[in-house]
C-alpha positions in Angstrom: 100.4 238.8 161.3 98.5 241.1 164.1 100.6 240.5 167.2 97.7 240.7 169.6 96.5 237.2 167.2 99.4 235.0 169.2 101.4 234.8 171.9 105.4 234.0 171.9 105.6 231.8 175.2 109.4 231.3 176.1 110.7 229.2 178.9 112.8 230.1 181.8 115.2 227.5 183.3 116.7 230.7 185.1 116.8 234.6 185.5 119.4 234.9 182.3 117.1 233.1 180.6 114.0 234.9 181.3 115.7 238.0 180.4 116.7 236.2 177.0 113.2 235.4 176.5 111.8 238.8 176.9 115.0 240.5 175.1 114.4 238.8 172.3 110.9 239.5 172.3 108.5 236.9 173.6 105.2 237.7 175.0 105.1 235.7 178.0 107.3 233.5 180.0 106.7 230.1 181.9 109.0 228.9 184.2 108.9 226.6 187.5 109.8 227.7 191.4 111.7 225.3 193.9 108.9 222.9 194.3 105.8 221.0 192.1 107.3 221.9 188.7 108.0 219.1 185.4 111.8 220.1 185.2 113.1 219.0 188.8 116.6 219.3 187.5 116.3 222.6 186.0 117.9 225.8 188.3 114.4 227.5 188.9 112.9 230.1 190.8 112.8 230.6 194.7 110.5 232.8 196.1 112.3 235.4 195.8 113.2 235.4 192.6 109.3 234.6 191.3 108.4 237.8 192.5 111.6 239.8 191.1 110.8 237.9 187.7 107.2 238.8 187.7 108.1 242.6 188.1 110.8 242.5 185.4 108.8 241.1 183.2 105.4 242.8 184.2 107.6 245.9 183.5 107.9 244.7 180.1 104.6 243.5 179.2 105.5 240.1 179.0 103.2 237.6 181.1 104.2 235.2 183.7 102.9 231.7 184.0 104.5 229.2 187.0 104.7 225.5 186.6 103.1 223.3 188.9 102.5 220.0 186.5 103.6 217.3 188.8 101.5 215.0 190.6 100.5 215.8 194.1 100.0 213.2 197.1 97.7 213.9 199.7 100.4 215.5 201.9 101.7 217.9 199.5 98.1 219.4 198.1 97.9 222.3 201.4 101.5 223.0 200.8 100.9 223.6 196.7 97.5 225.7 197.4 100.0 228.2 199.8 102.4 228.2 197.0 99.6 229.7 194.6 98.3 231.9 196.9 102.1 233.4 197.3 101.9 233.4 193.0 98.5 234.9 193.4 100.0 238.1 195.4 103.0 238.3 193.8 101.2 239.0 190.5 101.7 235.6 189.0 99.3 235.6 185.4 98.4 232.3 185.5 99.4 228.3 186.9 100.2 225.2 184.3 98.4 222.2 186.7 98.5 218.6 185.5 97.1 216.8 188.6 93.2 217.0 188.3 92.3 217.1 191.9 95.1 219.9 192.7 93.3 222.1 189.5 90.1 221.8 190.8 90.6 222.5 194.1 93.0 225.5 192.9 90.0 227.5 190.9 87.8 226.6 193.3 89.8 228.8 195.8 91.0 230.8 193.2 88.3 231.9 191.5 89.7 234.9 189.8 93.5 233.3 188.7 94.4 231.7 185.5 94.5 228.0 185.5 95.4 226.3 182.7 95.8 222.6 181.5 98.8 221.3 181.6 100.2 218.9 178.5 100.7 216.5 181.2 96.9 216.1 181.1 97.1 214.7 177.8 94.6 216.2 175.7 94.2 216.0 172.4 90.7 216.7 171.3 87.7 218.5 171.3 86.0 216.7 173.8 89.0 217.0 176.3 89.3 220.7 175.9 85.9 221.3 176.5 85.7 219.0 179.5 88.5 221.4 181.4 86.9 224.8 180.2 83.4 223.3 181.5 85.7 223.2 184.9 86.7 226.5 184.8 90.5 225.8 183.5 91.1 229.1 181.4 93.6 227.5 179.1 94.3 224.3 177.6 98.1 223.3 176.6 97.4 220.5 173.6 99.3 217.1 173.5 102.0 217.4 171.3 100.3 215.0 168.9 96.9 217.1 168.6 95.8 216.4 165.1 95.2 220.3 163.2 91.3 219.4 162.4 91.1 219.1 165.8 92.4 222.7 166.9 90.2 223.8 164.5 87.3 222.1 166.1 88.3 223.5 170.0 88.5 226.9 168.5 85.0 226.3 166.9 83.2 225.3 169.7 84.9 226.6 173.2 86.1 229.5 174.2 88.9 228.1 176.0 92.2 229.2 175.1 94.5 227.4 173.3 98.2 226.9 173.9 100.4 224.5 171.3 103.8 223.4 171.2 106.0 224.8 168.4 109.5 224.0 168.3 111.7 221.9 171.3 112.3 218.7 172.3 109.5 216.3 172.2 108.3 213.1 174.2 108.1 209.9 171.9 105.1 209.2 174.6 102.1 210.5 175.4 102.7 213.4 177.9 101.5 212.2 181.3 101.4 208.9 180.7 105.1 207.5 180.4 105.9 205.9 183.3 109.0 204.0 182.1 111.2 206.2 183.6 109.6 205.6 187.1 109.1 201.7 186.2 112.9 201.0 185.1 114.3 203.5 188.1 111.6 204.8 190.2 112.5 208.6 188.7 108.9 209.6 187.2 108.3 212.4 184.3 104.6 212.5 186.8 107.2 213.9 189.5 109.6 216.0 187.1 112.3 213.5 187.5 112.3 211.3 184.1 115.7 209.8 183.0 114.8 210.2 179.6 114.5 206.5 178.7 113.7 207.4 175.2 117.1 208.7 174.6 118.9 205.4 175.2 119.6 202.6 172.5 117.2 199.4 171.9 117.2 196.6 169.1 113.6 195.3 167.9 112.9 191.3 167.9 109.7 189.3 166.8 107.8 187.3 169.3 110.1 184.6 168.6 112.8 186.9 170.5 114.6 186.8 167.3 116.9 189.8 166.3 115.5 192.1 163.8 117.6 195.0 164.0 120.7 195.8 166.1 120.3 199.0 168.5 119.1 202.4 167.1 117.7 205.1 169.3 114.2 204.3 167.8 112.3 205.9 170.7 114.2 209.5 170.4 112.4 211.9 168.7 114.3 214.7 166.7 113.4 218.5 167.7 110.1 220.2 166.8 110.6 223.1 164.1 107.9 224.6 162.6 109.0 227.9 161.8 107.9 227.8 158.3 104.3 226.4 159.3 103.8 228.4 162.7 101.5 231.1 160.7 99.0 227.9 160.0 98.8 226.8 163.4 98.1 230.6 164.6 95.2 230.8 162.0 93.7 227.4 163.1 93.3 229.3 166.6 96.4 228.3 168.9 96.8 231.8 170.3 100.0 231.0 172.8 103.1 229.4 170.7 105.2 227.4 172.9 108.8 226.8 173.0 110.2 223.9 174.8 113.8 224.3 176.8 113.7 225.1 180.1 116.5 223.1 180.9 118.2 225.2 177.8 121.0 228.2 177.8 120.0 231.5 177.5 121.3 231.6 174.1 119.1 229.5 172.9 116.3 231.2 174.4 117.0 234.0 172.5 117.4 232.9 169.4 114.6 230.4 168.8 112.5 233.1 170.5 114.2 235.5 167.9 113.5 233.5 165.2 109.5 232.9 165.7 108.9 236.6 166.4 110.6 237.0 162.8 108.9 234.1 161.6 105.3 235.5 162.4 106.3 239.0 161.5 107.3 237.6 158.3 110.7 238.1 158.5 112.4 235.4 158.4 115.4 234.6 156.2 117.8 231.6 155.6 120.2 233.0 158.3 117.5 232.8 160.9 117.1 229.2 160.1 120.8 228.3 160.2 120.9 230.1 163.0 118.1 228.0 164.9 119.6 225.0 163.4 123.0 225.4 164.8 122.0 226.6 168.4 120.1 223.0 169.5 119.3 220.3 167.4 118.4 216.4 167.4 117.9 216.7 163.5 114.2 218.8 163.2 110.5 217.2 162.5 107.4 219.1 161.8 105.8 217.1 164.1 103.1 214.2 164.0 100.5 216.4 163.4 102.2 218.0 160.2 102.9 214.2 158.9 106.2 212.8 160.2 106.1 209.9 160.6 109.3 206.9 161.4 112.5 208.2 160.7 111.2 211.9 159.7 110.2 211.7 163.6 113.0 209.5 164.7 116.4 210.8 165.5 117.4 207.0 165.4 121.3 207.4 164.5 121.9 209.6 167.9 119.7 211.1 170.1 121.5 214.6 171.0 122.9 217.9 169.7 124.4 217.7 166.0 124.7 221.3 165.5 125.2 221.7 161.1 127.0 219.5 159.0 130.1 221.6 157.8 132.2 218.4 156.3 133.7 215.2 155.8 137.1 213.7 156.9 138.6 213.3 152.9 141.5 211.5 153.3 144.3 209.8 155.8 147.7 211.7 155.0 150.8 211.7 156.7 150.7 213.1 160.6 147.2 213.5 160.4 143.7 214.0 157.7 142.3 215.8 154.9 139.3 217.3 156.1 137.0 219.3 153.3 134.4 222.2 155.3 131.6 223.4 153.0 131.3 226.0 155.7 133.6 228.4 156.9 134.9 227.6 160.5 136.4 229.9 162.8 138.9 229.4 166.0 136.3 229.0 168.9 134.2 226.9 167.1 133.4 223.7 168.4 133.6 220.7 165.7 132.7 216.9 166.3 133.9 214.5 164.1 131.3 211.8 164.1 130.8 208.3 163.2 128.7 205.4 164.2 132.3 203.4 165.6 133.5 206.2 166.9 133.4 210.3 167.4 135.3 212.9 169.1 134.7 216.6 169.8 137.2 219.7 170.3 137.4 223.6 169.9 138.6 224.6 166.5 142.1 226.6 166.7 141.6 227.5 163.3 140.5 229.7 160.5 139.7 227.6 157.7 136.9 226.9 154.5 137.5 224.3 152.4 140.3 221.6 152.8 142.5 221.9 155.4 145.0 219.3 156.9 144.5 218.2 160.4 146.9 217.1 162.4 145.4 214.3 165.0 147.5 210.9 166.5 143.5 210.0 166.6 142.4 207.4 164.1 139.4 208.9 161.9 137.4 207.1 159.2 137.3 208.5 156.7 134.4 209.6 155.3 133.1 210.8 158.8 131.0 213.3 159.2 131.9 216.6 160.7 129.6 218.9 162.6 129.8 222.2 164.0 128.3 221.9 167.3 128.9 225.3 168.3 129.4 228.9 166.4 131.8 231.5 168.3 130.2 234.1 165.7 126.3 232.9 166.6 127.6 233.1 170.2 129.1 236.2 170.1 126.2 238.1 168.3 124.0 236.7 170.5 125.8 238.0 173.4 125.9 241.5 172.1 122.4 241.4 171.7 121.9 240.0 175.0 124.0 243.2 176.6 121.6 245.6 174.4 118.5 247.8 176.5 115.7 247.2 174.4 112.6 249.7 175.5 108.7 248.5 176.0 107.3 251.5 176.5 106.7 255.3 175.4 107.3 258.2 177.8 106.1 261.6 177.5 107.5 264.1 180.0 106.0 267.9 180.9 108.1 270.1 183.4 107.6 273.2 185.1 110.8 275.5 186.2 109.5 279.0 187.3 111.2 281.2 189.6 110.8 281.0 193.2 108.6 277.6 192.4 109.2 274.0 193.3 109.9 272.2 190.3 108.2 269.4 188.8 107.6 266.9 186.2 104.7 264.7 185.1 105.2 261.4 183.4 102.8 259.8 181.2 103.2 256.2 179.9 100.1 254.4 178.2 97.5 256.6 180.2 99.4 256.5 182.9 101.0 259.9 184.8 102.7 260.7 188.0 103.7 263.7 188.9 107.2 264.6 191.3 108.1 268.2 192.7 111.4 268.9 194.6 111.2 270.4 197.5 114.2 272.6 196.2 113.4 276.4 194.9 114.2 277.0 191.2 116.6 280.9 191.8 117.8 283.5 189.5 121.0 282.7 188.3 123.9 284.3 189.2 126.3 283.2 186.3 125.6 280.3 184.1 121.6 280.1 183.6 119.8 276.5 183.1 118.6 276.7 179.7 115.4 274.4 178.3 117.8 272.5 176.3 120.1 271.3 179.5 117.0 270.5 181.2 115.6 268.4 178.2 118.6 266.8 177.9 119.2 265.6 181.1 115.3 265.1 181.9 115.8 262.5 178.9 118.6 260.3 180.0 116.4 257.4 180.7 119.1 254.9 180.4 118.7 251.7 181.4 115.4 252.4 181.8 112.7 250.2 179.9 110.8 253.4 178.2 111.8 255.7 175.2 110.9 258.8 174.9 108.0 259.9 172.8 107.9 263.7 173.6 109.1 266.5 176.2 107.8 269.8 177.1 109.3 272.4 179.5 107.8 275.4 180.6 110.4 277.7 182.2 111.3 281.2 182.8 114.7 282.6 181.3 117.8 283.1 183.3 117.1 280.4 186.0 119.1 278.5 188.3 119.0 274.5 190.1 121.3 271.9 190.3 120.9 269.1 187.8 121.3 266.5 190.7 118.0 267.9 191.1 116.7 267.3 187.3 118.6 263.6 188.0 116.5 263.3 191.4 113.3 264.1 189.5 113.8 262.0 186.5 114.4 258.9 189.0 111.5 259.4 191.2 109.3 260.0 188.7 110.4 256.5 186.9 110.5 254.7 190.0 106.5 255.8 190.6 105.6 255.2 186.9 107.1 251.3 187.7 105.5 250.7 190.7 102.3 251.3 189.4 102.7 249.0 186.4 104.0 246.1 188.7 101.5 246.8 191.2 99.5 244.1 192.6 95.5 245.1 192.8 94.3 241.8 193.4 91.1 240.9 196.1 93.1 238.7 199.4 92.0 235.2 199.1 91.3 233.3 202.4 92.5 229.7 202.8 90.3 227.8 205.5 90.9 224.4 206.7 87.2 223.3 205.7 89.0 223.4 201.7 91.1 220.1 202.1 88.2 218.4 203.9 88.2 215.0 202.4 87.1 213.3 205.1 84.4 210.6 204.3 82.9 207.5 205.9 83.7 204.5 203.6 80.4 202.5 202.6 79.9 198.9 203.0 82.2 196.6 200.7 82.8 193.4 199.2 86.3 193.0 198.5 87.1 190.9 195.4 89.1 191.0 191.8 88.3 192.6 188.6 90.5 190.9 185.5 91.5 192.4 182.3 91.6 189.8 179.5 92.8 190.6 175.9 90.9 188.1 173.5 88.5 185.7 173.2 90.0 182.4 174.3 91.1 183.8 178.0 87.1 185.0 178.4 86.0 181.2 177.3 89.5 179.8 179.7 87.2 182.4 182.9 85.3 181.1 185.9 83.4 184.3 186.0 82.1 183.3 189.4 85.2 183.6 190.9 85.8 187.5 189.5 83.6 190.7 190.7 83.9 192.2 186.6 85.5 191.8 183.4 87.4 194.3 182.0 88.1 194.1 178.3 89.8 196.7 176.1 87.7 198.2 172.7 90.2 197.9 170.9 89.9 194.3 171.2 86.5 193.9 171.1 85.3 191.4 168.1 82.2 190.2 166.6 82.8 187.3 168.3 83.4 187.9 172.0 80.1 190.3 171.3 78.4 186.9 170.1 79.8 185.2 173.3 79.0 187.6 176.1 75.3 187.3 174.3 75.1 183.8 174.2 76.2 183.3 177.5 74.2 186.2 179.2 77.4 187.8 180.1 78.3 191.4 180.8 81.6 193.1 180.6 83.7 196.5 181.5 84.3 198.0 178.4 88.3 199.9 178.7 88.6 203.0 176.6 91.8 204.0 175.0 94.4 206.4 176.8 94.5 208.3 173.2 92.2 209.0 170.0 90.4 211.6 168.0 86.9 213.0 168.5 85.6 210.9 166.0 87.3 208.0 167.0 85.6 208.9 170.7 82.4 209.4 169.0 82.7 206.7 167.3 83.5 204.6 170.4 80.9 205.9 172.5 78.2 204.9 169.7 79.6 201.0 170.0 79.0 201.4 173.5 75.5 202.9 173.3 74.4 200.0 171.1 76.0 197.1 173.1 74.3 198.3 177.1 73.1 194.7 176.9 76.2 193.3 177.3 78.3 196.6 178.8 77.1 197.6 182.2 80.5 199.3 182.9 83.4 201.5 181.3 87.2 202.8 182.1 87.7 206.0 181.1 91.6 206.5 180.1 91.3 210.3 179.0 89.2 213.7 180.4 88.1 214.0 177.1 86.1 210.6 177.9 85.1 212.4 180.7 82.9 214.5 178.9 81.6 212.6 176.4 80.1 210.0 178.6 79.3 212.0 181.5 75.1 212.0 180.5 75.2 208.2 179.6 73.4 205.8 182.2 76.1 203.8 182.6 78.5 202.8 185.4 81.7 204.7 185.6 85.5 203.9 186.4 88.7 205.8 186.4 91.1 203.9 185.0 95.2 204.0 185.3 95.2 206.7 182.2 93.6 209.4 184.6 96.6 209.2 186.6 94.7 209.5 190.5 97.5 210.0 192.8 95.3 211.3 195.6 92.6 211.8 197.9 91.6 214.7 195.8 91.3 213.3 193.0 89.4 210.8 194.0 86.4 212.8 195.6 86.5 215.1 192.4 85.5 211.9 190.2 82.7 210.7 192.9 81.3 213.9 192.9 81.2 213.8 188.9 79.2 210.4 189.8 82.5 208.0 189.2 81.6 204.8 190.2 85.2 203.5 191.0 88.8 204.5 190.7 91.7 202.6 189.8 94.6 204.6 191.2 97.7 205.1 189.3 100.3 202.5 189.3 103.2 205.0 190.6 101.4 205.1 194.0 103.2 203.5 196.9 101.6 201.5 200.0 101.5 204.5 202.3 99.4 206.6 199.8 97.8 203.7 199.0 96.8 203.5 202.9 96.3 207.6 203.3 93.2 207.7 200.2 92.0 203.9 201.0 91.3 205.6 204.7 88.3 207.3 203.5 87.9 206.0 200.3 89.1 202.1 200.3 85.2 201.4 199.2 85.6 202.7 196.1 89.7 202.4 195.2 91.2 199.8 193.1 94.4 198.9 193.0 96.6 197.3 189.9 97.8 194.2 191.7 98.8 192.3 188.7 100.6 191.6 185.2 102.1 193.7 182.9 101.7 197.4 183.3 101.6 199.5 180.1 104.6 202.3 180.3 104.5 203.9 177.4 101.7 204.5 174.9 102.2 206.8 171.8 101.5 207.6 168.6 105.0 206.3 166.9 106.0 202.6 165.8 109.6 201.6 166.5 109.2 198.6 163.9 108.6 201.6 161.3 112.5 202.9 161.8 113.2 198.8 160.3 110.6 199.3 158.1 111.2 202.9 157.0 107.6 203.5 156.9 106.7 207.1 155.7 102.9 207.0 157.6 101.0 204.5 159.5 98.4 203.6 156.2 99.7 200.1 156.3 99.9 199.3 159.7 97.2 197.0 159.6 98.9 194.7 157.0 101.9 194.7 158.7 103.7 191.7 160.8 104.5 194.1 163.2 100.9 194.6 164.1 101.0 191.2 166.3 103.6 192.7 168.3 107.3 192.6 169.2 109.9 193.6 171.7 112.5 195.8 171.9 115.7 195.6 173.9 117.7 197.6 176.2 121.6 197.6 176.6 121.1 195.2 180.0 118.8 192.6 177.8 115.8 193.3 179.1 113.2 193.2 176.7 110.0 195.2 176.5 106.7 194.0 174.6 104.9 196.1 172.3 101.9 196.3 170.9 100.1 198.0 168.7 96.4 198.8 167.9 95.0 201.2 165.6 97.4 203.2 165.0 99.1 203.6 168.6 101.8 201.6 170.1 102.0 200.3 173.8 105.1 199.4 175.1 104.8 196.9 178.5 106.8 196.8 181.6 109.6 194.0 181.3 108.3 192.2 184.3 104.9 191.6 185.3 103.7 193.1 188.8 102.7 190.6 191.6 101.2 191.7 194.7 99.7 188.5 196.0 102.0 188.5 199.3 100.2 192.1 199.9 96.6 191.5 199.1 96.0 191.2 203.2 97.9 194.4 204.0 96.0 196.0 201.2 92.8 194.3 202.4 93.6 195.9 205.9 93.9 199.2 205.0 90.9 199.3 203.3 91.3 198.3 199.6 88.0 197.1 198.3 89.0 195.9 194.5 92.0 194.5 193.0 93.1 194.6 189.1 94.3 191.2 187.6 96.0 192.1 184.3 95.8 188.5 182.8 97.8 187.4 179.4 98.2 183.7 180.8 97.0 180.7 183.6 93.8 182.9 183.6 91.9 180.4 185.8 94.9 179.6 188.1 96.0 183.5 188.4 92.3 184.6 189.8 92.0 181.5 191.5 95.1 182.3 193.5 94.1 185.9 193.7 90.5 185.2 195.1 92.3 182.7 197.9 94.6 185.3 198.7 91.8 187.9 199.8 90.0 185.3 201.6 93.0 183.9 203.5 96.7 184.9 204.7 98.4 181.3 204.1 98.1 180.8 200.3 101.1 179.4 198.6 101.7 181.4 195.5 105.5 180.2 194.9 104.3 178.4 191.6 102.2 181.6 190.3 105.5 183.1 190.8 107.9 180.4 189.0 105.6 180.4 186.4 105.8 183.7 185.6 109.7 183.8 186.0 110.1 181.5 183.8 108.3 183.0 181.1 109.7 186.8 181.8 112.3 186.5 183.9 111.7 188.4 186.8 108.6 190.1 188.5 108.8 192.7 190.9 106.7 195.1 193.5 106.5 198.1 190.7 106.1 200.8 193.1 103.9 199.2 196.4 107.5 199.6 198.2 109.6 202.5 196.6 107.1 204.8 195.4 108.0 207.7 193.1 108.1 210.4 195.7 111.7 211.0 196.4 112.9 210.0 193.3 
């Protein structure tokens, strides 16, 4: 396959790793600095070290991109804008940005500098990528689930490029919109702090709360591999192949790195794929977009490194057990011996293939599996390779050496040349003359340098004398020029003024009131509309017969679009909508792909809790694309609250009730019960009405699924009654009621609350107790900031 058809994107936890990555032949490198990046916990870049990386790897040919796909609060946004510029003159290729407002205000300073859109953006179709290429973004990075007829449509129809995840770790959820981490500890994945949720153990009951099934790791995903389908994805479009790890040893860059170069080279053999097997893995899927689906997705039986299977304990024996290896197993190695009761690890002291007694006081069961976890041998070749020079470039060299003369050289390298003299004279020997082939071979020690040498000609008189310090001094200086050119910096100085982080705006006049979400037909008949400012009311709810009722009752409703879907299923979405304006005078858009699609539609617009607005910037991005309200995310706390309500509390809502949806994705739990092979049946199953799952402290989590995508629901139900007047003060103009029950009494409450300071809501908050055990602030108090 023509290299210049793809690129090999590697990721960089750290320097060792970036050199890994480019050793082992990637084609770019993305990796984070101190600040604003999705893998807080991961060593990273300082300054410093960005602008050594960028020339090693310029020096390469290998690209640099910089994470900054977090989400930014008012306060941070200057602070993030000086940290591109620094990227900017440093030579940085390009930024990954998941925080809309940040983006836009980036390329609108940064005219000329690669922005692309981060997974944490969460698009995942044709509409979305051509929403951020309409806003200058250069690159697109696809959600993980991206169905392949819609790469091929992107590819079609934009000229965006496109950037796809190819091997790694995956998230069970939608990128960008799990917020479970920040809802169970206040540690958001929005903030590059996620606790990983998704790895821990839950058991699934009915609505009953009865048990289903005992605890599984239903929500861990195994590992990405697509090594033997990588070539399709390529000729779809996706030009830059992504490898997940940043968090990974540089061993592991290497070799996964290693093994998709070979892969697209068509290379690869069954040693690369043990290879890849046994450096990291959860167990490998092709991914949801190839067909996995349940427990070909799942890694349900544990959710880390398993390394290869090698064997099985045999049999109990005096002092110790049988154990049979089908591999061979080295000392060094590290085995686990693994079984759902109990497992144990430790570093092989043997040589050994076959059976072999081990001698252990440990009890075993037998028939436990055993696992190499780690290969000395893999290790050790990797580590050689590792120590290796590989060269990037070719070098041709032309010196002159005449008598009486200043030597020089000139260097060419890819229509480059530079050209050194000594200021030394080149004399007639007196013993020992210099001959063309000692000057050839010194001029071509190029060592650790990162060029090879293509050809060398000298032209020089017989019988001549200089001292080779003086060939060594001309061989360095001339490299030394030849890099500085190719890790030069040309790029135009980009001024920052103040007047860019204006957001400074007079608030319009305001009636403050509630907005309710209902989810069927009996809570919009159970409504005292007069007491509300809107409905909201999900499509993927929306029946025949609350269409019939909102007619017959001269009603009109806000229509909530899904977080996640297809182009057709947008299409088709935006066509219900186009034929029901009698009775829809309002939407939520939940994805940027929305965005586009709807943006020439007469018909009032609101940024729901899926766009994730976490600022000020943000917010005037969506007026200006004639947004009619914003909902802000649910991970803001009170003092950001207060900072965007200042000059923008007319058109801010804020989620001030009920359950808060924290994860949403394309994966079933019930279908690791079920062992469901696809989703076909979903629709017929019991599972469809919903069910909970449960974590190791009891708490229980509802989910619910529609259409061929599960929700899962924060335990406890937010209440911010007690700070509708604080809210109210700051500015606050609408207020979110998610309502599943007392649908009258809730708003009621709610609609007292804004009107007066004294209401009583110590029964609204019993109530809901009772039924869920607990409510709570979500994150009005703590905020996801520092943590």
């Amino acid at each position: 396959m023509n290299e210049n058809s793809y690129e090999i994107l590697a990721p960089a936890g750290d320097f060792e790793s970036l050199k890994a990555g480019i050793t082992a032949g990637c084609n770019a490198v993305y990796l984070g600095g101190k600040n604003f990046g999705a893998r807080a916990k991961a060593k990273n870049f300082s300054d410093e070290d960005l602008k050594r990386a960028v020339d090693f790897a310029h020096l390469r040919k290998v690209k640099i991109y910089v994470t900054m796909n977090i989400l930014l609060e008012d306060s941070e946004v200057k602070e993030a804008i000086d940290f591109t510029n620094y990227l900017y003159e440093i030579g940085v290729d390009g930024i990954i940005v998941q925080d809309l407002g940040f983006g836009i205000l980036a390329k609108s300073i940064f005219k000329n500098f690669d922005i692309h859109a981060s997974t944490q953006m969460a698009i995942n179709n044709f509409y979305g990528a051509k929403a951020v290429e309409n806003l200058g973004f250069n690159r697109v990075v696809l959600a993980r689930e991206t169905e392949l007829d819609e790469i091929n449509k992107i590819k079609e129809n934009t000229n965006i490029e496109i950037e796809g995840f190819v091997h790694g770790a995956l998230c069970v959820c939608f990128s960008g919109e799990c917020l479970m981490s920040s809802m169970i500890g206040g540690r958001s994945g929005n903030r590059g702090e996620c606790a990983q949720p998704c790895r821990k153990e839950y058991g699934i009951l009915n609505l009953k709360k009865d048990l289903i099934s005992e605890e599984k790791y239903i929500l861990s995903p195994k590992d990405l591999n697509t090594l033997l389908t990588v070539d399709d994805y390529v000729k779809r479009g996706v030009y830059s192949l992504k490898i997940e790890g940043r968090m990974k040893k540089p061993q592991y860059v290497y070799q996964i790195v290693s093994s998709y170069k070979k892969a697209l080279e068509e290379n690869l053999n069954k040693v690369d794929l043990e290879n890849t097997e046994q450096i990291f893995n959860r167990g490998f899927t092709k991914g949801l977009f190839n067909g996995d689906f349940g427990r070909a997705f799942i890694s349900y039986d544990r959710p880390d490194n398993r390394g290869i299977l090698v064997g099985e304990v045999l049999k109990k024996v005096k002092d110790g057990y049988i154990l049979n290896f089908t591999y061979p197993i080295e000392g060094g190695d590290g085995l686990e011996i693994f079984s759902k009761e109990k497992s144990f690890g430790f570093n092989s002291n043997f040589n050994t293939e076959g059976k072999y007694i081990f001698k252990t006081n440990k009890n075993l069961a037998v028939g436990s599996r055993i696992y190499k976890t780690y290969s000395k041998e893999l290790s050790d070749n990797i580590e050689r390779d590792l120590n290796s020079e590989p060269k990037y470039r070719t070098i041709d060299i032309k010196g002159n050496f005449k008598l009486g003369e200043k030597p020089n050289i000139r260097v060419s390298s890819e229509d480059i040349e530079v050209e050194v003299f000594s200021n030394a004279i080149v004399e007639e020997a007196k013993k020992a003359p210099l001959t063309e082939e000692k000057i050839k071979e010194n001029l071509s020690k190029l060592g650790d340098s990162v060029y090879k040498l293509n050809s060398i000609e000298i032209n020089s008189d017989d019988n001549i004398f200089l001292p080779i310090s003086i060939l060594n001094s001309l061989r360095r200086e001339a490299i030394e020029k030849l890099n500085n050119i190719f890790i030069s910096v040309d790029r135009e100085t980009i001024t920052i003024n103040d007047s860019d982080f204006n957001i400074n705006r007079e608030p319009g006049e305001k009636e403050v009131g509630i907005r309710v979400e209902i989810y069927n037909l009996s809570s919009l008949k159970e409504l005292e509309t007069s007491k509300v400012k809107g409905i909201y009311i999900p499509i993927k709810v929306f029946t025949a017969e609350i269409t019939d009722y909102l007619r017959a009752n001269d009603l009109k409703v806000s229509v909530v679009l899904r977080k996640f879907q297809n182009s057709t299923e947008l299409e088709e979405d935006f066509n219900f909508i186009n034929n029901h304006l009698d009775i829809i005078d309002e939407i939520l858009i939940n994805n940027i792909g929305q965005v586009e699609k709807f943006k020439n539609l007469k018909i009032r617009k609101v940024a729901d809790i899926g766009l994730n607005i976490f600022n000020s910037f943000s917010v005037k991005f969506l007026l200006e694309q004639n947004f009619n309200r914003i909902i802000l995310s649910p991970e803001v706390n009170s003092s950001q609250i207060r900072t965007i309500a200042k000059n923008y509390g007319d058109v801010i809502e804020v989620l001030a009730h009920g359950l808060v949806p924290v994860m949403t994705m394309k994966h079933c739990p019930a279908s690791i019960v079920k062992n469901c092979s696809s989703d076909v049946d979903c629709r017929n199953c019991n599972f469809e009405k919903g069910f909970y799952i449960r974590d190791k402290r009891n708490v229980d989590f509802l989910v619910e699924r529609y259409n061929g995508v599960s929700e899962i629901f924060n335990p406890y139900p937010i209440v911010l009654i007690d700070k509708l007047q604080k809210l109210k003060n700051y500015g606050v103009s609408s207020f979110k009621l998610n309502l599943r029950e007392d649908i009258n009494f809730t708003s009621s409450l709610y609609k007292e609350a804004i009107e007066r300071k004294d209401v009583d809501s110590s029964q609204l908050k019993e109530m809901l107790i009772k039924k869920y055990e607990n409510i709570t602030y979500g994150h009005y108090n703590r905020g996801i900031l520092n943590g």
